[in-house]
VOROFI-608794 format. One line per 3 residues: number of its first residue (from 0); for each residue x negated, y negated, z of N, C-alpha, C, O. Coordinates in steps of 0.2 Angstrom, whole numbers. Example, Ala and Ser with C-alpha at 12.3 -4.5 7.8 and 13.67 -1.06 7.14 Angstrom:
// VOROFI-608794
0 = -66/28/39/-62/22/39/-66/16/39/-71/17/42  -64/11/35/-68/5/36/-64/0/39/-67/-6/40
***
This chain:
// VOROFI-608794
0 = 1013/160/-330/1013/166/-333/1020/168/-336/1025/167/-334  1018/171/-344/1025/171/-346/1028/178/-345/1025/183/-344  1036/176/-345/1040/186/-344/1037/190/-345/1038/195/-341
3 = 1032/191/-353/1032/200/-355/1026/198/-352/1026/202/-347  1021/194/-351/1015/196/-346/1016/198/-343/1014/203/-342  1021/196/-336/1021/197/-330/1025/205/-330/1026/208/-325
6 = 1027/207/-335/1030/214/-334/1024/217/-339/1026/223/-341  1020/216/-341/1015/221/-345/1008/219/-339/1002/221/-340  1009/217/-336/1002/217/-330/1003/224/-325/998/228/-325
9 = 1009/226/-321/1008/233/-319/1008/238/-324/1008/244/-322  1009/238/-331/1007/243/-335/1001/244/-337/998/249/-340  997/238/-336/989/239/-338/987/240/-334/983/244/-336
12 = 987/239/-327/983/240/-321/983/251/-323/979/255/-324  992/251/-323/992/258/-321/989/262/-326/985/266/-324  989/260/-333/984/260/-338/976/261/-337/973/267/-338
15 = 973/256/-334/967/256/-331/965/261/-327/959/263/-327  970/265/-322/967/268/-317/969/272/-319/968/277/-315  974/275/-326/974/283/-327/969/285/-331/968/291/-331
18 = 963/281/-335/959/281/-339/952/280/-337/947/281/-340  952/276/-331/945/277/-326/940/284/-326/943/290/-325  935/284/-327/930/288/-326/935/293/-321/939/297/-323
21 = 933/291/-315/934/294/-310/941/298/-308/942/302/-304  945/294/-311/953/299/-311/953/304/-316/955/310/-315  951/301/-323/949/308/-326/945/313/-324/946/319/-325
24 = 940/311/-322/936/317/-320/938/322/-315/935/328/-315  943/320/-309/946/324/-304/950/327/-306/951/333/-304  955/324/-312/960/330/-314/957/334/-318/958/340/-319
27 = 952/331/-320/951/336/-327/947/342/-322/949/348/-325  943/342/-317/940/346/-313/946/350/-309/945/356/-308  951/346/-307/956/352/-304/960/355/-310/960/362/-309
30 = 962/353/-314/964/358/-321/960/364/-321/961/370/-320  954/361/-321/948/368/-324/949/374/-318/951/380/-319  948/370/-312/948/376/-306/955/379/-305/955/384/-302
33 = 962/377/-306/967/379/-308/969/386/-313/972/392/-313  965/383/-318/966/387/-324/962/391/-323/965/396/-323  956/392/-321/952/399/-320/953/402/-312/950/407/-310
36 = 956/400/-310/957/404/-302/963/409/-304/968/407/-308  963/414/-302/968/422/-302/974/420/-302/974/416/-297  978/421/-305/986/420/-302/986/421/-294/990/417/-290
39 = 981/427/-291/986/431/-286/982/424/-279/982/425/-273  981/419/-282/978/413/-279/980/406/-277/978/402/-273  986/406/-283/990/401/-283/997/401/-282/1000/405/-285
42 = 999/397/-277/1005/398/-274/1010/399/-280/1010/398/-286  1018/401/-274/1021/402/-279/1026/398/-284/1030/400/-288  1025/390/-281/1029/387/-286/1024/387/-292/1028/386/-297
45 = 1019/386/-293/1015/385/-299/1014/391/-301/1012/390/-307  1015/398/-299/1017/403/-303/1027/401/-305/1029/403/-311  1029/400/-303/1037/399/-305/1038/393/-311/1042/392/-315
48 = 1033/389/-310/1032/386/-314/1029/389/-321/1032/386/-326  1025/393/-322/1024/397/-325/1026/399/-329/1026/398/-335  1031/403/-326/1032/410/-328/1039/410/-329/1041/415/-332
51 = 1044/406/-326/1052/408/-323/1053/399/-324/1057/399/-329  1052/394/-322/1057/387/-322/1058/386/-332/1062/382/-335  1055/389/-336/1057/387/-343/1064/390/-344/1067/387/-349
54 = 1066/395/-341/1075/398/-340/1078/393/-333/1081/388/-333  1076/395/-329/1079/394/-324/1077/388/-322/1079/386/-316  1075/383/-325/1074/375/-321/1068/375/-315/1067/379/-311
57 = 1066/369/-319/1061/367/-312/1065/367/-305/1063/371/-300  1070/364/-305/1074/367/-300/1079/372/-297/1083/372/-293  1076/379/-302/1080/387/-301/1090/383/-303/1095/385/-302
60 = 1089/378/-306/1098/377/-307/1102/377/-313/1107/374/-314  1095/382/-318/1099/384/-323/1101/381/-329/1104/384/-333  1100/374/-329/1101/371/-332/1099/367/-338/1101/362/-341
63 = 1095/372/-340/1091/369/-346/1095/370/-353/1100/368/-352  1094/373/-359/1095/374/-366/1092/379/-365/1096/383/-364  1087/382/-364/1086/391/-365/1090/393/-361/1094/396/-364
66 = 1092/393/-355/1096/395/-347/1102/394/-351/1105/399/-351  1104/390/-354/1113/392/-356/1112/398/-363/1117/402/-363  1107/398/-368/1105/402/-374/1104/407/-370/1109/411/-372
69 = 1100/409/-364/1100/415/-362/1105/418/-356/1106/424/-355  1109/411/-352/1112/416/-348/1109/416/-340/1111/420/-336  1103/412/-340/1100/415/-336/1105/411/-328/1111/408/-328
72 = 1102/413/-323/1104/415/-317/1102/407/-312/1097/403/-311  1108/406/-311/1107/398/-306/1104/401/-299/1108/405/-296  1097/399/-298/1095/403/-293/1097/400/-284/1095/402/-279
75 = 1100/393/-286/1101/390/-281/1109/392/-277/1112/389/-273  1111/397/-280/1117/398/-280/1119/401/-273/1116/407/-272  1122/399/-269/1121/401/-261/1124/408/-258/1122/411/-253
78 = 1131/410/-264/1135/415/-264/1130/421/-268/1130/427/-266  1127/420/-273/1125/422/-276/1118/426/-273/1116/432/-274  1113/421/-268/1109/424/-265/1110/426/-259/1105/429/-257
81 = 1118/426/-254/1118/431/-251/1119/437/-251/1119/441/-246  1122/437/-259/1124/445/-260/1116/450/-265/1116/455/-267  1112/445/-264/1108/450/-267/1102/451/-262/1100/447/-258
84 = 1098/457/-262/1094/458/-256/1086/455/-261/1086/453/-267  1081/456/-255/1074/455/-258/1074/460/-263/1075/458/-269  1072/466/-261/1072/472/-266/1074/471/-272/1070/471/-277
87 = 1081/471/-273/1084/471/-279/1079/461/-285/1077/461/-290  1079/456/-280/1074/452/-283/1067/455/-286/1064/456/-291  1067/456/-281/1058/462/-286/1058/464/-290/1055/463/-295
90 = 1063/468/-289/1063/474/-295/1066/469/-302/1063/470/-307  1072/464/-302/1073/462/-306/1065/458/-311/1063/459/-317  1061/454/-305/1055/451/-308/1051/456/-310/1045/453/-312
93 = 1051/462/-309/1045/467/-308/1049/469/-318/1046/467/-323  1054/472/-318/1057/476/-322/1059/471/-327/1059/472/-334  1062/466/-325/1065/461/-331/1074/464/-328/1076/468/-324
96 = 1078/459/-333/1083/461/-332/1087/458/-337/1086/452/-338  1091/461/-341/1095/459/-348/1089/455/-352/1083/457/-353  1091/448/-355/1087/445/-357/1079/444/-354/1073/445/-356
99 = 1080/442/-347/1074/441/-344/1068/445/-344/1069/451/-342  1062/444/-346/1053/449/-346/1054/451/-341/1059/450/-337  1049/456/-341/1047/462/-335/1042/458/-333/1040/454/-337
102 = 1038/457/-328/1033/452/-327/1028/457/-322/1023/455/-320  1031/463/-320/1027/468/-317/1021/468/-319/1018/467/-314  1017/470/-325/1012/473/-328/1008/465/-330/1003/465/-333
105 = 1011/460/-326/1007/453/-329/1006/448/-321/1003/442/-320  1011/453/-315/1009/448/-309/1008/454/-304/1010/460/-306  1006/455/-299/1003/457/-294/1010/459/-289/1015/455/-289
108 = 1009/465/-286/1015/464/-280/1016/459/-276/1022/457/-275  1010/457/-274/1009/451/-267/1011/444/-273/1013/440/-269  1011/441/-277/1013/435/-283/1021/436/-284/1025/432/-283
111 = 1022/445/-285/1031/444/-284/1034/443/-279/1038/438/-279  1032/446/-274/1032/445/-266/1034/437/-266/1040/434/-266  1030/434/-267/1029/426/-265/1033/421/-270/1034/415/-269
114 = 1035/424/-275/1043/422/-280/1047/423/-276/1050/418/-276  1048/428/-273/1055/431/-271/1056/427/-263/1061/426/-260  1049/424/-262/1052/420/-257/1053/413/-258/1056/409/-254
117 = 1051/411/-266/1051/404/-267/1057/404/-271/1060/398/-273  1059/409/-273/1068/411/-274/1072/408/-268/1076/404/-268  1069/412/-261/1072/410/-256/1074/406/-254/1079/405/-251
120 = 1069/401/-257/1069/393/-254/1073/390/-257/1077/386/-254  1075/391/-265/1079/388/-267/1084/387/-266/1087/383/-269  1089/390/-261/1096/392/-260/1097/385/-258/1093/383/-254
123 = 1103/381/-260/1105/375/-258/1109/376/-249/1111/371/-246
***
C-alpha cells in the first residue's frame, strides 16, 4: 500500500462514520431536543457558550479579537475573582456592564445563578 493511502484510509473511515445514517440521525435528534428545550433546562456552560464565551473565550480567558475590541474581563483571573462577590456577578450579568448586554430580561434568575457558578469554576 502506498504512503498517501495509507494516510488517507483513517480519513475515509472517519469520513464514513460522520456520514452514516445513524450518527447523523443522533445528532441531528440531539440538536433538535437541544434547540427546543427552555434555556432554564440547559446547563450552564452551554448557556456560557451562548451567550458570554464570544467576549470572554470558550475558556473565560479573554482572549479572543472581540474581548480585546471590547475590553472584556479574563474571568479566570484568581485576584480578580476573589475581590468580587456572587452578588455583584449577577447584577453585572443581570444589568450588563460597560460594553457588555444586560441578559436579565433574556435569562431567568436560576440560568444567572448557574453562570455565576460556572464563572466560579473558572478561577485558575
Amino acid at each position: 500500500m502506498s504512503r498517501t493511502a495509507r494516510r488517507a484510509v483513517p480519513a475515509l473511515l472517519a469520513l464514513a462514520f460522520l456520514s452514516s445514517p445513524l450518527y447523523v440521525a443522533r445528532t441531528a435528534e440531539e440538536s433538535a431536543q437541544n434547540k427546543n428545550a427552555p434555556q432554564s433546562d440547559r446547563p450552564a456552560g452551554v448557556l456560557f457558550a451562548k451567550h458570554c464565551d464570544t467576549c470572554h473565550g470558550k475558556d473565560g480567558r479573554a482572549k479572543t479579537f472581540k474581548a480585546k475590541l471590547n475590553h472584556a474581563r479574563d474571568l479566570t483571573d484568581a485576584s480578580w475573582q476573589a475581590g468580587v462577590s456572587d452578588e455583584h456577578l449577577y447584577n453585572s450579568i443581570s444589568n450588563g456592564r460597560g460594553k457588555m448586554p444586560a441578559w436579565g430580561k433574556k435569562l431567568s434568575g436560576a440560568e444567572i445563578n448557574a453562570l455565576v457558578a460556572y464563572v466560579r469554576g473558572l478561577k485558575k
